[in-house]
Every structure is written in structure tokens, then in C-alpha cells.
N, CA, C and O atoms as a CHARMM CRD file, in Angstrom:
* protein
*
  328
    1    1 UNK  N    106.24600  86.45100 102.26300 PROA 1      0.00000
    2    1 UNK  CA   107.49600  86.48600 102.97600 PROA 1      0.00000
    3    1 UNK  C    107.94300  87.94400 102.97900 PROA 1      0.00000
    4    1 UNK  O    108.35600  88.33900 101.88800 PROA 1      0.00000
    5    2 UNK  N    107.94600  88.81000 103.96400 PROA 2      0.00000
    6    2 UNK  CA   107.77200  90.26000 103.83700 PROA 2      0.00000
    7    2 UNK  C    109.07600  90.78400 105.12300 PROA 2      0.00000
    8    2 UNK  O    109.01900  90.05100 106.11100 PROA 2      0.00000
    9    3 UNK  N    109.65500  91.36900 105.17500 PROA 3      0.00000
   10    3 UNK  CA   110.88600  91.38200 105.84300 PROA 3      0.00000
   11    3 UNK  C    111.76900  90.42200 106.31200 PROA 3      0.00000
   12    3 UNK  O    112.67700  90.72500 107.08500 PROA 3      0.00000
   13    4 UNK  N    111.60300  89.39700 105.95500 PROA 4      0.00000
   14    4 UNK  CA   112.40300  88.07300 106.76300 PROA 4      0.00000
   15    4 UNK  C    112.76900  87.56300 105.17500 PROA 4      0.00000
   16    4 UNK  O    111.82900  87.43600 104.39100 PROA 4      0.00000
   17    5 UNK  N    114.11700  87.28200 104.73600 PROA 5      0.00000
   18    5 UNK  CA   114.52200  86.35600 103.66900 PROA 5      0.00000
   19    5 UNK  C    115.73100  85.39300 104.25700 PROA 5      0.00000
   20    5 UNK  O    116.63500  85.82700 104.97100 PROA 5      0.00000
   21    6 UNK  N    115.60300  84.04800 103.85000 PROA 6      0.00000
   22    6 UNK  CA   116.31500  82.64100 104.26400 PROA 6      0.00000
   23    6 UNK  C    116.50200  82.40600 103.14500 PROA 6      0.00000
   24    6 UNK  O    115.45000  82.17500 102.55100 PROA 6      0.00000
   25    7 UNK  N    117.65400  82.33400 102.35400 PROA 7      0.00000
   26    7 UNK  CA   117.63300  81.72200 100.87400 PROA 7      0.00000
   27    7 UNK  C    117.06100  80.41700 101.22500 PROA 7      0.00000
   28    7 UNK  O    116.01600  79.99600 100.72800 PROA 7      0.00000
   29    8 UNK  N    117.74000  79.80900 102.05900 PROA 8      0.00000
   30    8 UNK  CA   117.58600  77.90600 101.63100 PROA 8      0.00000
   31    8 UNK  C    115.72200  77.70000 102.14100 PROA 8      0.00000
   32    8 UNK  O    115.34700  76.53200 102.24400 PROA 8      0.00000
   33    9 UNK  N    114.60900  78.89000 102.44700 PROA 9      0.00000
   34    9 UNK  CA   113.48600  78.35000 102.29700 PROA 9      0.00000
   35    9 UNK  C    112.87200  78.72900 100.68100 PROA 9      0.00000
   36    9 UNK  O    111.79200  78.39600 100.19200 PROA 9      0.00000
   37   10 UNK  N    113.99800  79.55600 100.06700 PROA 10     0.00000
   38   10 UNK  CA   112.83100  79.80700  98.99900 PROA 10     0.00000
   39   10 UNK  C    112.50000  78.66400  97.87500 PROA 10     0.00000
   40   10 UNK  O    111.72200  79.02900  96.99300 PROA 10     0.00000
   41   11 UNK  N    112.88200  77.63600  97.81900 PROA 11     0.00000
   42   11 UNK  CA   112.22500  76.34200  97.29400 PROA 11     0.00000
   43   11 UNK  C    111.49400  75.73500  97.88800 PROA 11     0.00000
   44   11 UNK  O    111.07600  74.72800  97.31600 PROA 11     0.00000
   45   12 UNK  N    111.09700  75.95100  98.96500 PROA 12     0.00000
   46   12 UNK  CA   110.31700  74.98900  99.88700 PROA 12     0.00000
   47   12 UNK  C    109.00300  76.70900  99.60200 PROA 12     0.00000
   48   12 UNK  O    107.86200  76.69100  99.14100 PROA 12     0.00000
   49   13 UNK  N    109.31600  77.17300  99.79200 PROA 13     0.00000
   50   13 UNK  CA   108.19500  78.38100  99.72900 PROA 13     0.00000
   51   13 UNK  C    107.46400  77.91600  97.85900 PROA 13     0.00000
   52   13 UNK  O    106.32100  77.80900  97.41600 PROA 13     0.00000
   53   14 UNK  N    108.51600  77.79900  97.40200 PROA 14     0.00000
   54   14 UNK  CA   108.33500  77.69800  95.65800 PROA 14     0.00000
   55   14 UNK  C    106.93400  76.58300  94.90500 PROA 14     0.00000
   56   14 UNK  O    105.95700  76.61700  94.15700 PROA 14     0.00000
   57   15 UNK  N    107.92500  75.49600  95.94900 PROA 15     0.00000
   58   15 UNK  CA   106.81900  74.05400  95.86800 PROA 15     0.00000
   59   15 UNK  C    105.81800  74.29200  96.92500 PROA 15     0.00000
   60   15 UNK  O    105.11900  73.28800  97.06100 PROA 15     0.00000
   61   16 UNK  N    105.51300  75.18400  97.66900 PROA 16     0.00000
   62   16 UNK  CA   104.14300  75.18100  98.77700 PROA 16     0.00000
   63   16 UNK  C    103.07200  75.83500  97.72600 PROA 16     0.00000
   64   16 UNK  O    101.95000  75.34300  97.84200 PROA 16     0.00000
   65   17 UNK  N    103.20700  76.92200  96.65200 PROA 17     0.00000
   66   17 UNK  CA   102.40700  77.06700  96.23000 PROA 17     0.00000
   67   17 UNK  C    101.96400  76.11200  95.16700 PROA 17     0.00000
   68   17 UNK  O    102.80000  75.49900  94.50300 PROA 17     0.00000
   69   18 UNK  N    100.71100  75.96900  94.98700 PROA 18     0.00000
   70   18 UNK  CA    99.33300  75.46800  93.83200 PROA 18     0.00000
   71   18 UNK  C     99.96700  76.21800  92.80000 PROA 18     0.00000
   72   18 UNK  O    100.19200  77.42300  92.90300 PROA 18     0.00000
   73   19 UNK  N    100.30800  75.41100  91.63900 PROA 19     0.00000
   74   19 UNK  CA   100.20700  76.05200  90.15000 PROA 19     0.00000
   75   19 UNK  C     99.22200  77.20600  90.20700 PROA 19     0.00000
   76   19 UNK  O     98.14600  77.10900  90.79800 PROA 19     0.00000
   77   20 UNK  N     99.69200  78.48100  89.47000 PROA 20     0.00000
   78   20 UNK  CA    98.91900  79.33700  89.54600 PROA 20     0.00000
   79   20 UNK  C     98.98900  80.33900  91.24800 PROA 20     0.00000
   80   20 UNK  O     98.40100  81.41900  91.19100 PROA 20     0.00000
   81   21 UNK  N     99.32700  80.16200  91.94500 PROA 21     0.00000
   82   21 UNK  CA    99.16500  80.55200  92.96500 PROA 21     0.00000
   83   21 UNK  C    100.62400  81.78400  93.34700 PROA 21     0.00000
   84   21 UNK  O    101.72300  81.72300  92.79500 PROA 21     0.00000
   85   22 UNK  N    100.29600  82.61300  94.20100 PROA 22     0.00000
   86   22 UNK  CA   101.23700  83.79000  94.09500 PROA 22     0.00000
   87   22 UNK  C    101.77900  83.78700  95.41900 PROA 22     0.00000
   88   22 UNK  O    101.25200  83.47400  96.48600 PROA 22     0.00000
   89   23 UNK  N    103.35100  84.34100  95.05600 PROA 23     0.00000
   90   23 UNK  CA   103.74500  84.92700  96.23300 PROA 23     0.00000
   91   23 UNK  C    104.73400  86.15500  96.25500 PROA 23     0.00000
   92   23 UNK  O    105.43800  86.78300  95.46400 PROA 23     0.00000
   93   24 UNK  N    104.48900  86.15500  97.25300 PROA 24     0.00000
   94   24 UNK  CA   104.53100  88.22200  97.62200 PROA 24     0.00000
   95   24 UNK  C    105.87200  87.93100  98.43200 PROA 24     0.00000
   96   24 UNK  O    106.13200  86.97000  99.15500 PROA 24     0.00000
   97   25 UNK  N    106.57500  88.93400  98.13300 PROA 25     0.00000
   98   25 UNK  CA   108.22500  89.26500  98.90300 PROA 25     0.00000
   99   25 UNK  C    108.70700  90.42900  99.01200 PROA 25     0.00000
  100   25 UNK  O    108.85400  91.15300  98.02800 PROA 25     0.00000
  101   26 UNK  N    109.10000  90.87100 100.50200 PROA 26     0.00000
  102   26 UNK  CA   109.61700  92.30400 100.50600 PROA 26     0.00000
  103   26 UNK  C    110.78100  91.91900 101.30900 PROA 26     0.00000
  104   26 UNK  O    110.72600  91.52500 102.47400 PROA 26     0.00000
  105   27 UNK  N    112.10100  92.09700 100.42600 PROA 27     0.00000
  106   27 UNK  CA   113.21900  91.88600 101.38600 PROA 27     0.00000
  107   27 UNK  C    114.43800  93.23400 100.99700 PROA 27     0.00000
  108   27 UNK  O    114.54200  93.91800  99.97900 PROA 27     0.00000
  109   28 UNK  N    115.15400  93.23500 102.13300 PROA 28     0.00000
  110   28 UNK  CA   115.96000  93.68300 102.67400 PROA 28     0.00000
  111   28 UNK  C    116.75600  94.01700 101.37700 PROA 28     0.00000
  112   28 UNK  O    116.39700  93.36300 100.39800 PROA 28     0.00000
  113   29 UNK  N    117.77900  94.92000 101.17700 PROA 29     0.00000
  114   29 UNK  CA   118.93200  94.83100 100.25900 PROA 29     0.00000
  115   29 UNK  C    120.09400  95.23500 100.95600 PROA 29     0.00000
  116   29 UNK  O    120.01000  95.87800 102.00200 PROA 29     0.00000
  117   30 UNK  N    121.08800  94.93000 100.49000 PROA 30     0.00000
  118   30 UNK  CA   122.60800  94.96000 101.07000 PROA 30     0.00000
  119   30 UNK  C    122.68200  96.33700 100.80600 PROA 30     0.00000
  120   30 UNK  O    122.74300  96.75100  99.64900 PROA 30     0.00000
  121   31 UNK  N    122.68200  97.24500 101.99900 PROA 31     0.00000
  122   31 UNK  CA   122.94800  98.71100 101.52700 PROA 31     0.00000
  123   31 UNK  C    124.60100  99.00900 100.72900 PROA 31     0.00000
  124   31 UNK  O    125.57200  98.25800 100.63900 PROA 31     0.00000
  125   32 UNK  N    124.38900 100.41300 100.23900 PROA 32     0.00000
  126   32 UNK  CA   125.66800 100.80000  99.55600 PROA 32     0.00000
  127   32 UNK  C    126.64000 100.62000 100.44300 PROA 32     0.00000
  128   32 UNK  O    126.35900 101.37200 101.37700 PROA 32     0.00000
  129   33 UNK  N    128.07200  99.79200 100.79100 PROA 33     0.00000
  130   33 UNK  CA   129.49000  99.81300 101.04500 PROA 33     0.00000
  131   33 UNK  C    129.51600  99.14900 102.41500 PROA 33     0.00000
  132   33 UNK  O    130.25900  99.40200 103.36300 PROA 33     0.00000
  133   34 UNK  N    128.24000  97.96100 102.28500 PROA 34     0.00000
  134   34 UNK  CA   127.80200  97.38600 103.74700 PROA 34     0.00000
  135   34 UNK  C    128.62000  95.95800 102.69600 PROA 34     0.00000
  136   34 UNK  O    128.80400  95.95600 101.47900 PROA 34     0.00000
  137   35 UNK  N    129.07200  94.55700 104.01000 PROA 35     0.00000
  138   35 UNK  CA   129.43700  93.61900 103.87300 PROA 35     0.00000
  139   35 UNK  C    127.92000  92.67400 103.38300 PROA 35     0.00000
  140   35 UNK  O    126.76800  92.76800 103.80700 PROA 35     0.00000
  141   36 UNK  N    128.48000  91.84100 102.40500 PROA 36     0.00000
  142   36 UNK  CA   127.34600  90.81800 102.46200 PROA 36     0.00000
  143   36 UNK  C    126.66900  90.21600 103.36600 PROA 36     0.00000
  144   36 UNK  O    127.34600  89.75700 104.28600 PROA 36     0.00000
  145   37 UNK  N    124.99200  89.98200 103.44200 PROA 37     0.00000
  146   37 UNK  CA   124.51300  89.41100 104.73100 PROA 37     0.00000
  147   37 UNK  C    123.45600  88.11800 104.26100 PROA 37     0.00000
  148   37 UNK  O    122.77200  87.89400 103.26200 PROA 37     0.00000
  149   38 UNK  N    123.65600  87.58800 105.22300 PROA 38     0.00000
  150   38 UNK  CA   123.03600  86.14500 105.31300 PROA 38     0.00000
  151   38 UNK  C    121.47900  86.59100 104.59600 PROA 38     0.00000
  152   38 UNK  O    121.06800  86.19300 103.50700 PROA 38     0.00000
  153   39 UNK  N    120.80700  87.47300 105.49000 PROA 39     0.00000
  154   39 UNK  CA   119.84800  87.90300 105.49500 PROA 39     0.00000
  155   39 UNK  C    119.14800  89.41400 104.78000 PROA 39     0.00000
  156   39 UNK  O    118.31300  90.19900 105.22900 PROA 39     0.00000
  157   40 UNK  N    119.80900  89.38800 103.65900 PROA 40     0.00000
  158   40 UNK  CA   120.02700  90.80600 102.68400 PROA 40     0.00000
  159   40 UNK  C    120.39400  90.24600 101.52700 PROA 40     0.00000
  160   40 UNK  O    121.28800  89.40400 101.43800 PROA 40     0.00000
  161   41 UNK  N    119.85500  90.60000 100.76700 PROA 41     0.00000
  162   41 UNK  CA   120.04800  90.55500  98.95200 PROA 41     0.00000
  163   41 UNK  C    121.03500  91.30400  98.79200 PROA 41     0.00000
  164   41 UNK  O    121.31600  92.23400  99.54800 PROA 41     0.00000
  165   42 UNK  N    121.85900  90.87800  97.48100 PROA 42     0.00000
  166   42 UNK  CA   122.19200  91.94000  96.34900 PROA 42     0.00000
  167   42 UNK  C    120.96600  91.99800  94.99500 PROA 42     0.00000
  168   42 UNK  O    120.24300  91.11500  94.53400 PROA 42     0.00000
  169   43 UNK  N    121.13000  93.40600  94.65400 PROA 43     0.00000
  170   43 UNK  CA   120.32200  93.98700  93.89900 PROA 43     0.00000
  171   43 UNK  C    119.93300  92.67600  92.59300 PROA 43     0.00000
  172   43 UNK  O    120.71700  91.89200  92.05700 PROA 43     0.00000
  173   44 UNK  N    118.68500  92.81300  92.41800 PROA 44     0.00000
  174   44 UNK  CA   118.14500  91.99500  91.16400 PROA 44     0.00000
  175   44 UNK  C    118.27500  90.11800  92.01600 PROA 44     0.00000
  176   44 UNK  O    117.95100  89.13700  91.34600 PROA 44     0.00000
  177   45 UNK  N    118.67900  89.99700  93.19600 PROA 45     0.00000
  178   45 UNK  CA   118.97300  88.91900  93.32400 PROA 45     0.00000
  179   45 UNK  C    117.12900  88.00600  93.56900 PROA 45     0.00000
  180   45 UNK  O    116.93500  86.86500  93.14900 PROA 45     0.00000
  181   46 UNK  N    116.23100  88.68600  94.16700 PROA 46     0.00000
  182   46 UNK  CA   115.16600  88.16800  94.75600 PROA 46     0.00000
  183   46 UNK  C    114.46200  87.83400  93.09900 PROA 46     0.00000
  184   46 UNK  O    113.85200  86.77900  92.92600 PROA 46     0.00000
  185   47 UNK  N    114.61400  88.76200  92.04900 PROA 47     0.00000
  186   47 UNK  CA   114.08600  88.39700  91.07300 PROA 47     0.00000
  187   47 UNK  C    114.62500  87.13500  90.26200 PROA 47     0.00000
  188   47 UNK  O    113.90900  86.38800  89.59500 PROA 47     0.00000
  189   48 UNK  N    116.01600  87.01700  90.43000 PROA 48     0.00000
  190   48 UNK  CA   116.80100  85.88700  89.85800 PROA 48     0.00000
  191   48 UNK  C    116.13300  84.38800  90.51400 PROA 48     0.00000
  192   48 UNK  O    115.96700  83.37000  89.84200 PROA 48     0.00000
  193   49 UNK  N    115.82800  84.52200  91.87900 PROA 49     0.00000
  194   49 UNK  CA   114.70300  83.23400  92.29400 PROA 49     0.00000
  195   49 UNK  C    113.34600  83.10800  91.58700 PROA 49     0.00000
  196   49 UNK  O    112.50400  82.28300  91.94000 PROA 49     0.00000
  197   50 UNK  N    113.16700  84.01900  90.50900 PROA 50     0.00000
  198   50 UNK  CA   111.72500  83.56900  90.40200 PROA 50     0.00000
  199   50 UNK  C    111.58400  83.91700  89.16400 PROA 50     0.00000
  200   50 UNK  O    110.53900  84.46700  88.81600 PROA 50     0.00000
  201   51 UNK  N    112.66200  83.65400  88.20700 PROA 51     0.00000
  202   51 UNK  CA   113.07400  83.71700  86.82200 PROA 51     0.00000
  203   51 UNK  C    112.24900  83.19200  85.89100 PROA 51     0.00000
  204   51 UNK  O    112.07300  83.65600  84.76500 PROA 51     0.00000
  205   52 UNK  N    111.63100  82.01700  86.44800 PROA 52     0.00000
  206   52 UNK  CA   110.76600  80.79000  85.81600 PROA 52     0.00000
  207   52 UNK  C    109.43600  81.15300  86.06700 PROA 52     0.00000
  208   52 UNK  O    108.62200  80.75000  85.23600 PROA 52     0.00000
  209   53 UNK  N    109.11300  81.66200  86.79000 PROA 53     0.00000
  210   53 UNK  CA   107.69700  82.31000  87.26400 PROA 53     0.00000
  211   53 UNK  C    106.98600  83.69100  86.42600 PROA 53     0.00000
  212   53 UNK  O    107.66700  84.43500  85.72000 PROA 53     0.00000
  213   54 UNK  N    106.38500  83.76300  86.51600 PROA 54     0.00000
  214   54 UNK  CA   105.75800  85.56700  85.76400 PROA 54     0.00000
  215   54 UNK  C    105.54200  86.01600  86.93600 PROA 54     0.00000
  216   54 UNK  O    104.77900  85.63900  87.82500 PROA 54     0.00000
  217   55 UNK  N    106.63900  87.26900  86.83300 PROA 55     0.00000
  218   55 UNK  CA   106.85400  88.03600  87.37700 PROA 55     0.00000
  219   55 UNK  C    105.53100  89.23900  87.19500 PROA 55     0.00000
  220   55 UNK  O    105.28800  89.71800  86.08700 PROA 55     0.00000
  221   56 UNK  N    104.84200  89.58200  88.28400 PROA 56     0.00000
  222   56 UNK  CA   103.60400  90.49900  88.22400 PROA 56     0.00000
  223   56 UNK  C    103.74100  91.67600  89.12600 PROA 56     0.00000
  224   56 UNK  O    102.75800  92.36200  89.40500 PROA 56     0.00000
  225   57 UNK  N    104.66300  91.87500  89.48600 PROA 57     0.00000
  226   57 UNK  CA   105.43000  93.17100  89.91100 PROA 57     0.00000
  227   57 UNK  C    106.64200  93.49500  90.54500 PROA 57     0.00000
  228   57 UNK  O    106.51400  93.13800  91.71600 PROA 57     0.00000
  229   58 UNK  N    107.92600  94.06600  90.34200 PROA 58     0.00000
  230   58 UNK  CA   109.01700  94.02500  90.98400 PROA 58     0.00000
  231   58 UNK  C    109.66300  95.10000  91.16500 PROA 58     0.00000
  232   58 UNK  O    109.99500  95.58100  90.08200 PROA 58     0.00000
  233   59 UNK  N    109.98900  95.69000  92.02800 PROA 59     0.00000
  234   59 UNK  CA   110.39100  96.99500  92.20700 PROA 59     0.00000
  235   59 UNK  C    111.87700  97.22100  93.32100 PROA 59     0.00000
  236   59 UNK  O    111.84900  96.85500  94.49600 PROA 59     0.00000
  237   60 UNK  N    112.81300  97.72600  92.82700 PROA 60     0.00000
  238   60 UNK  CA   113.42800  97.98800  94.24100 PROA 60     0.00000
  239   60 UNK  C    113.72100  99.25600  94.21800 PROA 60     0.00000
  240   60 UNK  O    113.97500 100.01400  93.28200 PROA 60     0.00000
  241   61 UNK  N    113.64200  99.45400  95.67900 PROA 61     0.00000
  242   61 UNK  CA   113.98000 101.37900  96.62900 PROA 61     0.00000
  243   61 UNK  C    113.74700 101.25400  97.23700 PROA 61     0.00000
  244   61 UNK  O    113.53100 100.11100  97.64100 PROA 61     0.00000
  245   62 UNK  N    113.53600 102.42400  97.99200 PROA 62     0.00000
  246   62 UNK  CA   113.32500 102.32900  99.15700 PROA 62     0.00000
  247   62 UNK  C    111.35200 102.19600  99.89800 PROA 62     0.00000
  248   62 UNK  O    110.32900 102.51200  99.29100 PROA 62     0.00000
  249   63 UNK  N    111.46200 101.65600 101.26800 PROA 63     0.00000
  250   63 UNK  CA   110.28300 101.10200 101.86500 PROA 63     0.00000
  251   63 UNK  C    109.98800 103.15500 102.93100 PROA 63     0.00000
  252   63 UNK  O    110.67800 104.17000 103.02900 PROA 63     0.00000
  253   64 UNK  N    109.19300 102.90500 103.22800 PROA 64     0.00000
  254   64 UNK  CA   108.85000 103.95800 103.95000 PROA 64     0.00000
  255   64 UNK  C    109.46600 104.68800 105.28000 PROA 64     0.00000
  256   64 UNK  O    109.17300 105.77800 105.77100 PROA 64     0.00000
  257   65 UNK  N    110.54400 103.57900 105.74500 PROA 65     0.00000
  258   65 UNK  CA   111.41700 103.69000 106.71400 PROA 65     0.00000
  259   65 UNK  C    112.62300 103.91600 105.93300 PROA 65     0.00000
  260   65 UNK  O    113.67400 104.12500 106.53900 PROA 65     0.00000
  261   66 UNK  N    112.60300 103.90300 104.83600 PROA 66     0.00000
  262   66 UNK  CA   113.94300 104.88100 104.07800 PROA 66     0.00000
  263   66 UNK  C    115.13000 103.28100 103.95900 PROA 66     0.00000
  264   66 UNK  O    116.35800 103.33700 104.01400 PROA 66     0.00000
  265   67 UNK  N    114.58400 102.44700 103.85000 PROA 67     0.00000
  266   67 UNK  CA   115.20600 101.05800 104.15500 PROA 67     0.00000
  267   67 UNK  C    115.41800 100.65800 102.36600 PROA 67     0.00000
  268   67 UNK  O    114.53600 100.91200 101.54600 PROA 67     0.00000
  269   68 UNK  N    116.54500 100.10100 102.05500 PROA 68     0.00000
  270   68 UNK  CA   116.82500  99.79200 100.80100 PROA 68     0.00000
  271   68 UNK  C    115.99700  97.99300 100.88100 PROA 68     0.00000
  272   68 UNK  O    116.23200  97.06000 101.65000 PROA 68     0.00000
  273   69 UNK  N    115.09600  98.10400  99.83200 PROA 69     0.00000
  274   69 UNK  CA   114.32200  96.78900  99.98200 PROA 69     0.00000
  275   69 UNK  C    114.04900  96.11900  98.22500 PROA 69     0.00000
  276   69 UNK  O    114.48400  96.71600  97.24000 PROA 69     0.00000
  277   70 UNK  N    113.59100  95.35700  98.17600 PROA 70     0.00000
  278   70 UNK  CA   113.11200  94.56500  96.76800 PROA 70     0.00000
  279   70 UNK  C    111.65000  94.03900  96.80200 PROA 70     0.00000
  280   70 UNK  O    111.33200  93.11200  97.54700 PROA 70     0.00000
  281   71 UNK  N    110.93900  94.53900  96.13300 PROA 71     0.00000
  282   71 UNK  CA   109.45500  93.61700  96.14200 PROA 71     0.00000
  283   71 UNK  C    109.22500  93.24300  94.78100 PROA 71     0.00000
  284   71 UNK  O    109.48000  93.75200  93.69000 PROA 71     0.00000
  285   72 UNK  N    108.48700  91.86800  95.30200 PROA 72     0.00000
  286   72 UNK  CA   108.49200  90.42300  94.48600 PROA 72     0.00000
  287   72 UNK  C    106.79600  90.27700  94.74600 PROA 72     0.00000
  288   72 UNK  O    106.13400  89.93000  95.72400 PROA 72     0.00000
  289   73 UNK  N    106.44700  90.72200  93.36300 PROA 73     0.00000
  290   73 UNK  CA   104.85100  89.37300  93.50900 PROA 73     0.00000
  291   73 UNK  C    105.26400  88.76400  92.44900 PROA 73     0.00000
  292   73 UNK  O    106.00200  89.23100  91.58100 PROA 73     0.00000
  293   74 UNK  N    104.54100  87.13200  92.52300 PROA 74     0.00000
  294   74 UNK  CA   105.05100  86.43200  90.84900 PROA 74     0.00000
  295   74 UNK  C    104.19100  84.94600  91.25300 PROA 74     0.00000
  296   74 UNK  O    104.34400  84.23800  92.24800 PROA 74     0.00000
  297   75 UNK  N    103.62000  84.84100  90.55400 PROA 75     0.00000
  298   75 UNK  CA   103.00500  83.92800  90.15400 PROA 75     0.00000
  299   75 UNK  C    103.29700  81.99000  89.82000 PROA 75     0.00000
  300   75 UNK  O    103.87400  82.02200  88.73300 PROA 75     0.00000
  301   76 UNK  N    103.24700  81.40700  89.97600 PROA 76     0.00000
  302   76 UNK  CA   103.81800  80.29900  89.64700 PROA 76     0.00000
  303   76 UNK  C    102.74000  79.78300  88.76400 PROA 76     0.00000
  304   76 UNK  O    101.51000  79.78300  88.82500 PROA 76     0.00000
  305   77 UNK  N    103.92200  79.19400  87.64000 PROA 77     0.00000
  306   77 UNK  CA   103.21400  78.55600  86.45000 PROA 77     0.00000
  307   77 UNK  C    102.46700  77.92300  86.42700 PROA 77     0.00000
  308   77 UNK  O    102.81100  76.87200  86.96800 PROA 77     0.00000
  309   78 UNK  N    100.96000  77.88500  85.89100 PROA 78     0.00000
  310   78 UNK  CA    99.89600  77.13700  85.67400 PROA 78     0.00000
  311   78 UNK  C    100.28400  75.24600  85.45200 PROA 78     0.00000
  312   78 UNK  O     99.46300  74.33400  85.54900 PROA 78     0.00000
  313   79 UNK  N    101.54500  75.13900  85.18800 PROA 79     0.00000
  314   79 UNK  CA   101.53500  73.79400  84.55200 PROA 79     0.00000
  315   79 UNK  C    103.04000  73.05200  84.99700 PROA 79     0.00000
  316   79 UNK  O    103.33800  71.95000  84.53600 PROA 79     0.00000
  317   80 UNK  N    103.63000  73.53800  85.61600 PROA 80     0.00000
  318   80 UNK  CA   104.95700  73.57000  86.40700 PROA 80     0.00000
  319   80 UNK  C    104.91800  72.73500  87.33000 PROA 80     0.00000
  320   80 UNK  O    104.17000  72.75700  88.30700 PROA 80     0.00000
  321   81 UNK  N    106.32900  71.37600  86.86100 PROA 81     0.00000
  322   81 UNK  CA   106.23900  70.45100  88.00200 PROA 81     0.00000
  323   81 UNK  C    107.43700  70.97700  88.53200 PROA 81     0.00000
  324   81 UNK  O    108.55700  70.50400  88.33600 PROA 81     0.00000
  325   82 UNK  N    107.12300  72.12700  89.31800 PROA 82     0.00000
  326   82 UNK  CA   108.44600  72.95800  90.46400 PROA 82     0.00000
  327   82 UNK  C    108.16400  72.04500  92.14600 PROA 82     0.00000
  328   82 UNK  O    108.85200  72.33000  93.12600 PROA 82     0.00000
């Protein structure tokens, strides 16, 4: 899920993966002194969805277009009835 974030799919994204199976996220962040957006995080928020998961890399700054973003790889638990 790589520029496009919908909160209400990320459980349906959650349960699509196979125990063990990964998913990758690059989203948007609510820039500095901008209004909240449907479609934009606040900071640490993309990691707070995947709290329960092992987290296998997370980073936020900026993307190459100078764009305030969050990336998410993380794994879902081997044994997890999510």
C-alpha cells in the first residue's frame, strides 16, 4: 500500500495476509501547521496499526519529492488469529 492510505482498509489489508507474510506501506504525513486529512497520518500513527506485528523497518522523512511520508514493512505473526 504505497501512496494511497484508507484507515478503514487497514484490517482488511491485516487479515489478507498468510501468517508470516509482509506488508509494505509508504504513506503520506500531515505536514507541519496543515489541517488533519482523511488521507494523511499523524506522525508514529502508521506504526500504531501494526503494534502487534514485528515491525522490520520503519522510518519517517522525507520521500525523494521532498514529501513528508512514513514507511512500514512488518510482518504478521506466524501464529496470529488477526
Amino acid at each position: 500500500m504505497c501512496y494511497y492510505f484508507q484507515r478503514n482498509l487497514i484490517e482488511q489489508c491485516k487479515r489478507g495476509l498468510v501468517p508470516g507474510g509482509v506488508m509494505v506501506a509508504i504513506a503520506l504525513l500531515i505536514e507541519p501547521g496543515k489541517k488533519r486529512s482523511t488521507f494523511r497520518l499523524q506522525p508514529g500513527e502508521l506504526r500504531d496499526y501494526f503494534a502487534d506485528w514485528d515491525i522490520v523497518h520503519y522510518r519517517e522523512g522525507t520521500d525523494a519529492w521532498e514529501h513528508k511520508v512514513a514507511e512500514l514493512v512488518a510482518r504478521r505473526p506466524a501464529l496470529a488469529n488477526m
